[in-house]
C-alpha positions as CSV (number, residue, x, y, z in Angstrom):
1,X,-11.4,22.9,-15.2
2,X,-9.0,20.4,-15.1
3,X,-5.5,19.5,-14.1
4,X,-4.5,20.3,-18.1
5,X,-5.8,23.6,-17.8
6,X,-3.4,24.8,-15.3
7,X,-0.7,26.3,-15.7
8,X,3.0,25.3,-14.4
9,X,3.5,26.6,-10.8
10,X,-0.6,27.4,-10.0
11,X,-2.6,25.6,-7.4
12,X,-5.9,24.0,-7.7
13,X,-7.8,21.8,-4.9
14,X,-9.4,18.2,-6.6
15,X,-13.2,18.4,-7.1
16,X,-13.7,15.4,-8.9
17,X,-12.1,12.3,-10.3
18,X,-13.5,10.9,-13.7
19,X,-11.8,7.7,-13.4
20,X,-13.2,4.7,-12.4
21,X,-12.0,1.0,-11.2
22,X,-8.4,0.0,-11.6
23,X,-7.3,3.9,-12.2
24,X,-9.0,5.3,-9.1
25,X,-7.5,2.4,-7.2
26,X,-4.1,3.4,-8.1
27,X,-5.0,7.3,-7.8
28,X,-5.9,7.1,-4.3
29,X,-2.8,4.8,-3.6
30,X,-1.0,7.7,-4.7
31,X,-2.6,10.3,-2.6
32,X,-4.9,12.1,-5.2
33,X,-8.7,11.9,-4.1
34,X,-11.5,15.2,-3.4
35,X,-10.2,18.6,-1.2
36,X,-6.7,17.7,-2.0
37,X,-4.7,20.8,-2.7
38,X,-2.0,19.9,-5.7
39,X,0.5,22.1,-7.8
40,X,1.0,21.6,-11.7
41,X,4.7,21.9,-11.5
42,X,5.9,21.0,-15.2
43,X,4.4,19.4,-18.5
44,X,6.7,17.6,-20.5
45,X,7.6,18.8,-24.1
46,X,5.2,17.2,-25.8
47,X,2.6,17.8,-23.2
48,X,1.8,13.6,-22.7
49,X,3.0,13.6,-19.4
50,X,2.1,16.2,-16.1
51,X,4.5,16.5,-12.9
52,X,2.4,17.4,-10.0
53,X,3.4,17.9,-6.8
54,X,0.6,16.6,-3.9
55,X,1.2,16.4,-0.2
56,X,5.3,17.5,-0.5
57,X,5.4,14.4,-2.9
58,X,5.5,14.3,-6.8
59,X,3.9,12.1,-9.4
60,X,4.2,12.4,-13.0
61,X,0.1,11.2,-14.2
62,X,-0.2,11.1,-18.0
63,X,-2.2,13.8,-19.5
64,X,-5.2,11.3,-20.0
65,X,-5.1,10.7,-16.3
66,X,-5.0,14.6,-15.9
67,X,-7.3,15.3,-18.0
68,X,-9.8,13.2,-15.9
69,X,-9.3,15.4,-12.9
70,X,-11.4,18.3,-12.2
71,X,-10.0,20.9,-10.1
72,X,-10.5,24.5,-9.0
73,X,-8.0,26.9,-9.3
74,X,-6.6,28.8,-5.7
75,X,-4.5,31.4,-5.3
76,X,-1.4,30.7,-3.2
């Protein structure tokens, strides 16, 4: 599953990241790489955007970016 398929306010811990080059460069400079625990905290109206929150910090990824982000869901 991915980041998309959770829902606001559930965990999941990052499995994989199907991004490559520039994106995974600026993915990790954020924080987000493998066995990284991270909360879906809000989707926008529209859904085109995704607040996470990762490490007590938050980052609003586009749901493209989210999409690309396998996770597994954990009970918390």
């Amino acid at each position: 599953m991915t980041i998309n398929a959770l829902k606001d306010g559930e965990y999941g811990v990052i499995t994989h990241l199907g991004v490559d080059g520039q994106l995974r460069d600026r993915l990790f400079s954020f924080g987000i790489s493998k066995t990284k625990q991270i909360k879906k905290l809000e989707t926008s109206l529209g859904g085109s955007t995704i607040l996470v929150e990762l490490d007590r910090n938050c980052i609003v990824l586009r749901a493209e970016e989210a999409n690309a982000i396998e996770v597994e869901r954990v009970r918390e």
